[in-house]
Structure formats: structure tokens, C-alpha cells
N, C-alpha and C positions, 0 to 999 in steps of 0.2 A: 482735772477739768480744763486747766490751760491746754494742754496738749490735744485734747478732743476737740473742744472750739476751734484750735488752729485747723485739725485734721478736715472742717467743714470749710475753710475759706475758701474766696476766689482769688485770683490775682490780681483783682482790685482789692480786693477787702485786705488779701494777704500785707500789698505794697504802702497801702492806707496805715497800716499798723507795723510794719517792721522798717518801712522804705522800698528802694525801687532797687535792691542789691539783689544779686542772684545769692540763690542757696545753692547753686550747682553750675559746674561750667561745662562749655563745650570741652569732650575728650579727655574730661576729667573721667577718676576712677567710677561716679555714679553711669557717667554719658557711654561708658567701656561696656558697663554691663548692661545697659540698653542695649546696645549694639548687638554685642553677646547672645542676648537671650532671644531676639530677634532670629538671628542666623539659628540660635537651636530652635525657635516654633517654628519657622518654617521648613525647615530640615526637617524634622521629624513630622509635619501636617503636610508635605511635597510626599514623603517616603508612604505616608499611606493611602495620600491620593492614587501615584501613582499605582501603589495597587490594587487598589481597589479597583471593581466593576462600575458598571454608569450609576447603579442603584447608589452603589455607596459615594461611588463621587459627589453622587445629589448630595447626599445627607451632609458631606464635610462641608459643600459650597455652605450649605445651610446653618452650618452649624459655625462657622466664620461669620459670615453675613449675619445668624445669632448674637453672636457677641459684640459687634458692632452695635447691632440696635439695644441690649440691653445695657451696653457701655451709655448712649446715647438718654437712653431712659433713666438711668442712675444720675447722671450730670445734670437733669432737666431737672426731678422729682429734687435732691438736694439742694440746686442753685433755687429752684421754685419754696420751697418751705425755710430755706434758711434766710428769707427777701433780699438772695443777692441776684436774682435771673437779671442778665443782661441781652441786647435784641441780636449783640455778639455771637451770642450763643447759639443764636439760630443753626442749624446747619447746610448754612450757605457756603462756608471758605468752599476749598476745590477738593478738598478730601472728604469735607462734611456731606456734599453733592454726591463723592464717587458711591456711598454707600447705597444710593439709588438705580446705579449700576450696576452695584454687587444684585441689587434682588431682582434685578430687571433679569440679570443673566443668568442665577438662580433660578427663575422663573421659566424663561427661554433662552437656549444659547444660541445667540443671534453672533456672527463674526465680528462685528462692527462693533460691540460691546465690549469684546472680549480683547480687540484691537484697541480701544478707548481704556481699559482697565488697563492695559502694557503700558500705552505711551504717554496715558497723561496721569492716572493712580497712580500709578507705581511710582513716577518718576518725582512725583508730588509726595506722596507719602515718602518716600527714601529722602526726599530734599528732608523733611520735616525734622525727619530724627537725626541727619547728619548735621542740622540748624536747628535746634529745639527752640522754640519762643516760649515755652514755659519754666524756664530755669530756674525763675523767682520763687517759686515754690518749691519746697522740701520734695523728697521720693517718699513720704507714706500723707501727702496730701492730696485730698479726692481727683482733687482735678492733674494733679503730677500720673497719676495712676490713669485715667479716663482717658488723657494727652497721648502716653505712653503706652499703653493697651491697644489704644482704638488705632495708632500709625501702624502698631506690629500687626494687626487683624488687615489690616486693609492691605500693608504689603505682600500678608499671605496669600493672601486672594487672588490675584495674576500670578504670583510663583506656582500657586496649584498647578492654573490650568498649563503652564506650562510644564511641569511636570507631567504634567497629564499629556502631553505629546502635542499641545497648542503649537503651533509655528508663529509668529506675527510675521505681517506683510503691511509695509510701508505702503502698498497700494489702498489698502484696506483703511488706511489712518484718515483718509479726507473725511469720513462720514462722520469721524468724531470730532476732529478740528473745526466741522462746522458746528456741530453743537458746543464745543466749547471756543467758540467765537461769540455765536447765540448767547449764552448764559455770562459772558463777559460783558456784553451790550448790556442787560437787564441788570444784576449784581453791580456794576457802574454805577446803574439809575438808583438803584436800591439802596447804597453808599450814600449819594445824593438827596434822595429824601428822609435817612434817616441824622444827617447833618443839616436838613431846617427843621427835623422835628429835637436837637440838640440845643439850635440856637433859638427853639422856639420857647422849649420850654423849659430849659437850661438845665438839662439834666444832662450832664454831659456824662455821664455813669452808665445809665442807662442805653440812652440812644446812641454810642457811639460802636462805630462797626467799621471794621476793615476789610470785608471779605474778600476772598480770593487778592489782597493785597492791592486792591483797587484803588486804594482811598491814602493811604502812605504809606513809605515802604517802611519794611519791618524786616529782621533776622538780617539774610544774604543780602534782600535786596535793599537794605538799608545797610549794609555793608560796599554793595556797589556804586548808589547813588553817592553816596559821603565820595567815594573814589574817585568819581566821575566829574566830581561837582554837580551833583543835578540835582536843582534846588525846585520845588513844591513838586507836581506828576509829571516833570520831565522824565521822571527814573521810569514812567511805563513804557517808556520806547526797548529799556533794555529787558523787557521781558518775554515779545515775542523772538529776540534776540538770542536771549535763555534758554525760550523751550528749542530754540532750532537745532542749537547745541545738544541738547539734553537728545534729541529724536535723533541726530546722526552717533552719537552715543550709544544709543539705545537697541537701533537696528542696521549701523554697520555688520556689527559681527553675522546677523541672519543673511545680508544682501551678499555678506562671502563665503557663507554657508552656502549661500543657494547659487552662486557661480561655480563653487568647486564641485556641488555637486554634478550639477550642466555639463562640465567638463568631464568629469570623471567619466558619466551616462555616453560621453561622445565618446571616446577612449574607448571604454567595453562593446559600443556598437560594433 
């Protein structure tokens, strides 16, 4: 019975009752086989996209973009009957958002999406699991499993379509920088109101929310703030900082792909 109770905890509930120690560290042997198992579902969910026809392509986006929301669905229904749901939980962070982009693009492949799922999914979901914030919990606790499932699904998701012979183009990236500019302004406000509905009605359990890291840093970037010294939200300066890095990362390699190609084309003229 002990072991099944804990199996339902949150990581408040968990930290409530054991402490605020990790059960798991970064690059440890459990954080090895996340990685691991990562690299084999998309390997092996890339290798049949790419063979597949468009019918079937459909079906794998869907069937990704499936597990996301039934991940989603499990963590609600659990956290909602066992009275630990937090307003946390909502899915607002930047990953919790992307899954509305998975079905948007599932729905229509629109480029701009598909360019938004490269450079800010991806690069968000890979931060996640390279900095997990769920350590504190065991590997057969709902939410260590939900954490850990739903990063791998979502980083599968842009590897498909790249698989699938997607190219990104950095020119392509503004339509999504601006929505995710947009949804920074709002998630900000969101943070914000749900810190006087904290001090309003002191449940600080409840109403506290960090999304998209807006609110304090956490993981890296509570690793970089400590470094920096930047004390209360100075540390959001070093996050458009972050992604700029993360985008020249991300699509140098294609901008030299696509000059060597340029060149070559001129050569064989």
C-alpha cells in the first residue's frame, strides 16, 4: 500500500513527505536511460516515418500527437481524484503549449508550424530532458513517467518531420518568434495573477505557477542566474540570450548545407 500511495504522488505531495531531495540526478544511470530510450523512439518512429507514404505519415503525426494528449489526460484525471491538481499543471509551460502545435500541424502542414516545432519544441523539449526538474521523484512515479514520456513524444515529433525530408529555414522562424513573444507577454500576466490569487488566498500549493519559467528561474536557468548573480527576474534578460544561442545551434548546420549546396549547383552549371 506504501508503494502504490507514493506511486500517486505529486512533487509537492512527494517533497511534503520525503523532503525536497532528489531521488535521481542529472547523468546519473536513471538520466542515461532516458536519454537512451529517447534516441531509440525516435530512431525507430523517424525510420518509419520516413517510409511511409503521406497516409501513413498522417497516422504516425497522430499517433505521437495521441500520446501526448493521453499522457496529458492521465496526469489531469490522477492529479484531479487524488485532490493534489495544481493551476501548475495547467498546460501552459513552452512544451505544454507545443502540443497545440503538434495538432494544429497534424491537422494542417502549415511551414510556420513546422518551423516553430524545430526551433522552439525541440530545442525546449531537448533542454528538458538534458535538465530534468522532476528528479525528486522516483522513475515508476506517475508523474516521473508523464514528465519523461510526454518530452520523448514531443521531441519525436520535429525529428519525424525531418525525417520526412522537412528542411528548416531560418527565414521561416519570425512567424513563430512572434507568437512566441505573444504567448510570453500573456503567460507573464498569467504568472502574475495567479501570484495575487496566492497571496490572496494563501494557498500557495495551489496557485503557484511558473510557466514558461517566467516567474523564477528553475533547472539551467536557476543554474545561470546563481552564476550571474541575478537576483529576483533579472535572470529573464538571459533568456532571449539562451534561445539566440539555441537558434544559431540549431540552424547553422542547414545555412551550410544550403550554401554548399549553392555552390556545388554553380560548379556543375
Amino acid at each position: 500500500m506504501f508503494l502504490l500511495m507514493d506511486f500517486f504522488k505529486t512533487r509537492t505531495t512527494w517533497a511534503e513527505t520525503y523532503g525536497k531531495g532528489n531521488s535521481w540526478n542529472w547523468f546519473g544511470l536513471t538520466h542515461i536511460l532516458i536519454l537512451l530510450t529517447t534516441v531509440a523512439f525516435c530512431f525507430v518512429m523517424s525510420y518509419f516515418y520516413r517510409k511511409a507514404d503521406d497516409k501513413k505519415r498522417n497516422i504516425l503525426r497522430w499517433v505521437v500527437t495521441g500520446l501526448m494528449l493521453a499522457e496529458e489526460v492521465w496526469m489531469f484525471t490522477i492529479s484531479i481524484a487524488t485532490k493534489q491538481f495544481e493551476i501548475g499543471f495547467l498546460p501552459l509551460h513552452l512544451c505544454g503549449i507545443n502540443i497545440f502545435f503538434c495538432i494544429a500541424y497534424s491537422i494542417k502542414q502549415k511551414d510556420w508550424i513546422a518551423e516553430l516545432l524545430y526551433g522552439v519544441a525541440l530545442p525546449g523539449a531537448f533542454m528538458a530532458l538534458i535538465v530534468p526538474t522532476w528528479t525528486a521523484v522516483p522513475a515508476w512515479n506517475f508523474i516521473f513517467i508523464f514528465s519523461t514520456g510526454y518530452h520523448i513524444f514531443l521531441i519525436c515529433y520535429p525529428i519525424m518531420l525531418l525525417a520526412g525530408g522537412y528542411k528548416p529555414n531560418f527565414r521561416k522562424l519570425w512567424k513563430g518568434a512572434v507568437v512566441l513573444v505573444g504567448l510570453c507577454v500573456v503567460i507573464f500576466f498569467i504568472n502574475l495573477f495567479n501570484n495575487h490569487m496566492a497571496d490572496k488566498t494563501g494557498d500557495l500549493v495551489f496557485w503557484n505557477s511558473n510557466f514558461m519559467f517566467l516567474n523564477y528561474p528553475e533547472s539551467l536557468f536557476a543554474t545561470i542566474a546563481n552564476l550571474l548573480g541575478l537576483k529576483g527576474r533579472w535572470y529573464l534578460i538571459t533568456l532571449p540570450i539562451l534561445l539566440g544561442a539555441i537558434w544559431v545551434l540549431f540552424y547553422a548546420p542547414w545555412v551550410i548545407l544550403e550554401k554548399m549546396a549553392a555552390k556545388k549547383a554553380v560548379i556543375n552549371a
